[in-house]
KEGU-469167 format. One line per field, with one value per residue (C-alpha): x, y, z; residue number from 1. Coordinates in nm, 2 decimals, decimal comma. Example, Ala and Ser with C-alpha at 12.3 -4.5 7.8 and 13.67 -1.06 7.14 Angstrom:
2
x c(1,23:1,37)
y c(-0,45:-0,11)
z c(0,78:0,71)
n c(1:2)
***
This chain:
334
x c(-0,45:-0,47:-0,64:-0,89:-0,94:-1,01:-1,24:-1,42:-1,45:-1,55:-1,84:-1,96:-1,93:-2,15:-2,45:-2,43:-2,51:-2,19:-2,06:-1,66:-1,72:-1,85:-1,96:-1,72:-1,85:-1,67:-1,52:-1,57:-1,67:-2,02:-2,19:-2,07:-1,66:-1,64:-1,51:-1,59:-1,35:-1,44:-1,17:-1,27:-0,95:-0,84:-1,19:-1,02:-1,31:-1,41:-1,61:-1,98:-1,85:-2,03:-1,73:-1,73:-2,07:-1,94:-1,75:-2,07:-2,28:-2,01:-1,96:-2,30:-2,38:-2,06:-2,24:-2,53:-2,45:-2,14:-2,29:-1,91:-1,81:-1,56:-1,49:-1,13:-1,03:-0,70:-0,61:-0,63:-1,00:-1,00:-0,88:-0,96:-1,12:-1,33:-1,09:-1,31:-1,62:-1,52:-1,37:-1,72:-1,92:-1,82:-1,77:-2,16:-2,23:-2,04:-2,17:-2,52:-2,55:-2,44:-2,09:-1,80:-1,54:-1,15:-0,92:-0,55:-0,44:-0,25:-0,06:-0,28:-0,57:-0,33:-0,24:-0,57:-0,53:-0,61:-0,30:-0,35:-0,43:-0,68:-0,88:-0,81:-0,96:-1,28:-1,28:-1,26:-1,58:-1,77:-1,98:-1,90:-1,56:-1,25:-0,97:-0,76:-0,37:-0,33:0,05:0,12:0,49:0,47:0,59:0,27:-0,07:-0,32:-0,12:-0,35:-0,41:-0,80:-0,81:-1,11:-1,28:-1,39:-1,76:-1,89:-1,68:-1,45:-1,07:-0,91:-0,87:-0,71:-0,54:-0,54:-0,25:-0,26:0,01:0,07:0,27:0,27:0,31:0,74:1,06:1,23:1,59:1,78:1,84:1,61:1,29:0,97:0,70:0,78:0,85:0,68:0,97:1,19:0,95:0,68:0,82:0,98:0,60:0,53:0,72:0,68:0,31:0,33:0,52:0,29:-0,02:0,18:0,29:-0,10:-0,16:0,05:0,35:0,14:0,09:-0,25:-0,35:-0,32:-0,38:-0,18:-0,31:-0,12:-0,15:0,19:0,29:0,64:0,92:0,86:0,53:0,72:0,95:0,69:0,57:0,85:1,01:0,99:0,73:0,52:0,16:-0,01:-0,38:-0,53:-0,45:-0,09:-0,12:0,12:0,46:0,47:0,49:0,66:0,94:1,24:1,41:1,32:1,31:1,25:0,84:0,80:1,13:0,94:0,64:0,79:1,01:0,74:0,50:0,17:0,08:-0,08:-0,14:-0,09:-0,34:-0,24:-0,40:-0,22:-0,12:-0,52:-0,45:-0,33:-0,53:-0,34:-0,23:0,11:0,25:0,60:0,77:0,40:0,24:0,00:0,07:-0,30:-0,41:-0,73:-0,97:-0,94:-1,26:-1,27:-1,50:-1,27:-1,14:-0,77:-0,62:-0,76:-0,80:-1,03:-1,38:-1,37:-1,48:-1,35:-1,17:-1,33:-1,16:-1,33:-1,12:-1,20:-1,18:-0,94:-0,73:-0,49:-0,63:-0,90:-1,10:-1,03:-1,25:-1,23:-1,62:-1,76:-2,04:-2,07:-2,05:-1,73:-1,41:-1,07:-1,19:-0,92:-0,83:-0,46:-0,28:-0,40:-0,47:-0,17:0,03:0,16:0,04:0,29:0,39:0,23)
y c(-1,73:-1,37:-1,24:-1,55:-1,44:-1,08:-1,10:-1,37:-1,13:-0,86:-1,04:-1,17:-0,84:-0,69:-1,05:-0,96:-0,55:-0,49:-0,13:-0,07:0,25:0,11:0,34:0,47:0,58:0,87:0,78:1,01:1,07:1,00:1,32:1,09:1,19:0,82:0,61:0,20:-0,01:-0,46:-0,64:-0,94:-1,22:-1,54:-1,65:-1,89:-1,99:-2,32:-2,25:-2,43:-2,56:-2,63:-2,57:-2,22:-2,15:-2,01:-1,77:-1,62:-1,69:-1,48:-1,20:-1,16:-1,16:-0,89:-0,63:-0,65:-0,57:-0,37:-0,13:-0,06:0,27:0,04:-0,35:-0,47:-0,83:-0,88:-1,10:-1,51:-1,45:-1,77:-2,14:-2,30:-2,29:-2,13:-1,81:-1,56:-1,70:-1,77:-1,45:-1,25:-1,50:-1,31:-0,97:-0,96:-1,04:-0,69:-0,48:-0,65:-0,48:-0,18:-0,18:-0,01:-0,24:-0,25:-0,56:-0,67:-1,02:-1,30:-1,59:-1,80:-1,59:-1,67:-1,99:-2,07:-2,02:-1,63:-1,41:-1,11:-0,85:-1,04:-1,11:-0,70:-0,62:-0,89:-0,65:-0,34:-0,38:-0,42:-0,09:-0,02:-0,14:0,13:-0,07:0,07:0,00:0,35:0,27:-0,04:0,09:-0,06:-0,40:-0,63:-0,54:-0,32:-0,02:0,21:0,46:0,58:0,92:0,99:1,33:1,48:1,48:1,81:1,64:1,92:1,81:1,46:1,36:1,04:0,82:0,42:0,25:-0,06:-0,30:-0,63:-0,81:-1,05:-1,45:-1,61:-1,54:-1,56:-1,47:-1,80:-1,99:-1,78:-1,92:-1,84:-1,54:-1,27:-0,91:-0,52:-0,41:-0,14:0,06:0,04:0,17:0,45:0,53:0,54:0,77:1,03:0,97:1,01:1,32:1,48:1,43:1,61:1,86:1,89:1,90:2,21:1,96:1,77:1,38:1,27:0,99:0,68:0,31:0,04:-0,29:-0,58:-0,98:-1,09:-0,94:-0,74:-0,96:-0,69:-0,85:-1,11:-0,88:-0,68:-0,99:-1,17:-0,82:-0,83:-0,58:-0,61:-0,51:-0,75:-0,81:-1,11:-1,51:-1,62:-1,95:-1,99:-1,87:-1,50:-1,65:-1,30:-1,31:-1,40:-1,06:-0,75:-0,47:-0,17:-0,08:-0,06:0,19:0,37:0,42:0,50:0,73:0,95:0,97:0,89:0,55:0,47:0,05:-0,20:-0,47:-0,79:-1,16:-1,49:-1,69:-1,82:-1,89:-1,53:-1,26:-1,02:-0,64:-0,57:-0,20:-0,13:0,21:0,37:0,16:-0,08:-0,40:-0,60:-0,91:-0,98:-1,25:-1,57:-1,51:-1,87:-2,15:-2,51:-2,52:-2,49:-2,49:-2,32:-2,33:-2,00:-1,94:-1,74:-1,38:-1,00:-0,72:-0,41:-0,06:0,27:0,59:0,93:1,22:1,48:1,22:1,03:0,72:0,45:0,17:-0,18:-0,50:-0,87:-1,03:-1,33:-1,53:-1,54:-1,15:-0,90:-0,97:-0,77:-0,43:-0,18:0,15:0,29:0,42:0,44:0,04:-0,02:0,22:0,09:0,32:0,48:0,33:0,56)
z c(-4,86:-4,72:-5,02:-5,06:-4,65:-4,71:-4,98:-4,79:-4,50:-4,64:-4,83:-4,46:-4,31:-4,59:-4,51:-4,18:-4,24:-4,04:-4,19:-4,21:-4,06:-3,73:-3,46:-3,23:-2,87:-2,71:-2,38:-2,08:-1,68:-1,61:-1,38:-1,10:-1,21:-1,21:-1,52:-1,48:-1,71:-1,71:-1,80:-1,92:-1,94:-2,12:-2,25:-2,43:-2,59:-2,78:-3,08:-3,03:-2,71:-2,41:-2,21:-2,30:-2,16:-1,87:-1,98:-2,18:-1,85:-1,66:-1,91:-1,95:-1,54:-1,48:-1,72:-1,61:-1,29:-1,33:-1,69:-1,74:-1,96:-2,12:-2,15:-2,22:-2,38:-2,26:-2,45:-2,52:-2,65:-2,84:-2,83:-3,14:-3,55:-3,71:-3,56:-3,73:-3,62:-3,25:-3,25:-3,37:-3,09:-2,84:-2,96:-3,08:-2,73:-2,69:-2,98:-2,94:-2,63:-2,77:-2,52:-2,62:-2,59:-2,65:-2,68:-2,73:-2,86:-2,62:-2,74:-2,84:-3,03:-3,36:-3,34:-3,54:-3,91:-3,85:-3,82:-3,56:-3,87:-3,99:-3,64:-3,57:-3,86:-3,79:-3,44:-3,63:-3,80:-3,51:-3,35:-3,05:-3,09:-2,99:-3,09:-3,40:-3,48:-3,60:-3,50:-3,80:-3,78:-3,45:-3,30:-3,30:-3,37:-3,18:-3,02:-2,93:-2,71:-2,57:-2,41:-2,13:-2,16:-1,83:-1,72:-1,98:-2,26:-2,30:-2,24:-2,18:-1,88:-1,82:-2,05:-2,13:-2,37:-2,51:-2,56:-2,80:-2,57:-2,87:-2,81:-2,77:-2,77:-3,11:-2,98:-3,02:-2,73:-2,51:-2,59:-2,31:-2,41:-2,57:-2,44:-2,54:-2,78:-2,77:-3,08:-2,85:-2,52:-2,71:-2,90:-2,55:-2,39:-2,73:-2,67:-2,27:-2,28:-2,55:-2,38:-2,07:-2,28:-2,36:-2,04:-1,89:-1,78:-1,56:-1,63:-1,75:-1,48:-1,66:-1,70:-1,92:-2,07:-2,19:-2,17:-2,06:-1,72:-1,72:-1,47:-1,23:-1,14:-0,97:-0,86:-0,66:-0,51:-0,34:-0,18:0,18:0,23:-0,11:-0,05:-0,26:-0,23:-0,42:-0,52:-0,63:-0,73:-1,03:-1,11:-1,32:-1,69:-1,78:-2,06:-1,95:-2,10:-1,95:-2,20:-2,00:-2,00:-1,61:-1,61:-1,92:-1,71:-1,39:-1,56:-1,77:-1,46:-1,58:-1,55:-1,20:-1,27:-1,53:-1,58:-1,76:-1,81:-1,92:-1,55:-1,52:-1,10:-1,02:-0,99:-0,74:-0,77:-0,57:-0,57:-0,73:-0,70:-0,61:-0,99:-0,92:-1,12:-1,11:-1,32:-1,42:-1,32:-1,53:-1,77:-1,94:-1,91:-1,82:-2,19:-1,99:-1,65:-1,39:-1,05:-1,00:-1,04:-1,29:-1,34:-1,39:-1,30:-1,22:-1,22:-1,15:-1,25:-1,05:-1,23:-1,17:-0,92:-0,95:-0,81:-0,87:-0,72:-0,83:-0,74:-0,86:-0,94:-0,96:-0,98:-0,59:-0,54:-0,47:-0,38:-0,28:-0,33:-0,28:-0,36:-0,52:-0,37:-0,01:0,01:-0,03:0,17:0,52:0,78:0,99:1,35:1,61)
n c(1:2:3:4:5:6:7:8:9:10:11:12:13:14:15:16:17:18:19:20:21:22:23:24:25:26:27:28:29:30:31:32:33:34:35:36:37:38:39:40:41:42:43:44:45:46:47:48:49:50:51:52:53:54:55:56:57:58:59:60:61:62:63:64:65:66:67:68:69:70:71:72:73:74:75:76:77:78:79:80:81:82:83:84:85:86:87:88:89:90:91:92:93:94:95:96:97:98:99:100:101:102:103:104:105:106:107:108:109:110:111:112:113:114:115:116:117:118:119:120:121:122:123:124:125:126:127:128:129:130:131:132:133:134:135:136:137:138:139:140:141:142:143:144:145:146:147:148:149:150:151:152:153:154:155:156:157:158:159:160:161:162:163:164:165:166:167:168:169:170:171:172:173:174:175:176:177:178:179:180:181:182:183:184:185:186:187:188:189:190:191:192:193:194:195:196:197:198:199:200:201:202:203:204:205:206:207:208:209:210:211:212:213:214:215:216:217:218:219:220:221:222:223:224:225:226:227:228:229:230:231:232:233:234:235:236:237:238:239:240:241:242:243:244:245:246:247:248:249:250:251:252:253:254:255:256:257:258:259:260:261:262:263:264:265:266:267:268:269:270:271:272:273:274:275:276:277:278:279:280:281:282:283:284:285:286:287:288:289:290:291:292:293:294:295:296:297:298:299:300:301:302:303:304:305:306:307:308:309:310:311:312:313:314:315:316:317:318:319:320:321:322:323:324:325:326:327:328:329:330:331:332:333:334)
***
């Protein structure tokens, strides 16, 4: 099945002039010392249906408004057969607009007769596309990592992992999603304190992506004096297990917010131990629950500082635009 697959791809990439070797953008600060990043989540897109018009409509309005340096797919991209063919309807929307784009696979983007290799390859092909699992050793598919350059292109400047938060719990009796594995937290931290190494022992500013929050997301939210901007309208569908990323992070010092998908009626960022931990905006047309309309996030990176803007958009305009960290620090009682 995965050979008749491969060959079959390979002879549609070659009709469609698609070249293995596909164009690969470098990422850095514009002359502004800004970075944009759109993240685009759970499409979960219908192939050919009219449902899913929407979530084209709305992808489509964000970047043309927003020109983003980078788009991120976290995750749930598609929602039913052809895989392969639902998968490339959306990323030619990317590549055809010559966007460098990024993604990471959900629960459901397998569940379609295409296993997660075979849909990151269909990605790989694409120009424009950044995504690589240069890690295979790794738990899941798609661990990556994207280093910024600063503005003259001469040195990183800010870094942005990528997580397969992969789809449920296999440990009998547990059952729920799944959690980042103990392989990839440790990658992590050996890639985390090389790039600080690199970086005369001071931590890159960071950003982390992944589809299934981390249980500290709820966490965050019900402590008594959580700063939380945005919508909670559904419980955090985190594993139930807690393997130890947000303690990874916090501990190595880099990453300043995780931003995650999967809970459609959330879209808030709450501060944790000084990391922001943001969802996305529901992306998807009404192919599944949700009670939002839909939209994107939007994140803009400063160079040489370690904090960012962050802004949900719709189709109506702009909303909950705050900055880390000062937004949400409580100012002092006079």
């Amino acid at each position: 099945m995965r050979s008749f697959f491969s060959w079959s791809f390979c002879l549609v990439l070659l009709i469609s002039g698609f070249s293995v070797e596909a164009q690969k953008p470098v990422l850095k600060f514009n002359a502004n010392k800004e970075f944009k990043v759109v993240q685009f989540t759970d499409l979960h897109l219908k192939y050919q249906d009219p449902a899913s018009g929407i979530a084209f409509e709305r992808v489509n309005q964000v970047l043309d408004i927003e020109k983003p340096d980078l788009v991120v797919l976290t995750g749930d991209i598609i929602y039913s057969r052809p895989a392969v063919e639902n998968l490339q309807s959306i990323l030619k929307v990317l590549s055809d607009r010559k966007q460098p784009f990024s993604i990471i696979f959900g629960n459901h983007d397998d569940e379609f007769e295409a296993s997660r290799e075979e849909l990151f390859k269909v990605a790989e092909a694409y120009p424009y596309n950044l995504s690589e699992d240069k890690f295979p050793e790794l738990s899941g598919v798609g661990n990556y990592i994207l280093p910024v350059l600063t503005s003259d292109g001469k040195k990183e400047a800010t870094v942005l992992y990528f997580f397969d938060s992969h789809a449920y719990n296999k440990i009998e009796g547990v059952g729920s999603y799944d959690y980042i594995k103990f392989d990839q937290i440790q990658w992590y931290l050996n890639e985390s304190t090389a790039y600080t190494k690199k970086n005369g022992g001071v931590p890159f500013p960071a950003l982390a992506f992944f589809h299934i929050p981390v249980p500290e997301y709820s966490y965050a939210y019900t402590k008594e004096d959580a700063q939380v901007y945005g919508i909670h309208r559904e419980r955090v569908c985190s594993s139930k297990l807690n393997s130890g990323l947000f303690t990874a992070l916090k501990q190595a010092g880099d990453v300043m917010g995780t931003f995650c998908g999967h809970d459609h009626d959330n879209d808030y960022a709450v501060l944790c131990e000084n990391i922001l931990l943001a969802y996305g905006r529901y992306t998807g047309g009404n192919t599944v629950y949700n009670d939002l309309p839909n939209g994107a996030r939007i994140i803009v990176l400063h160079e040489g500082s370690r904090t960012f803007d962050t802004w949900i958009r719709t189709k109506e305009g702009v909303e909950q635009r705050v900055r880390y960290p000062e937004s949400f620090t409580k100012k002092k009682e006079p």
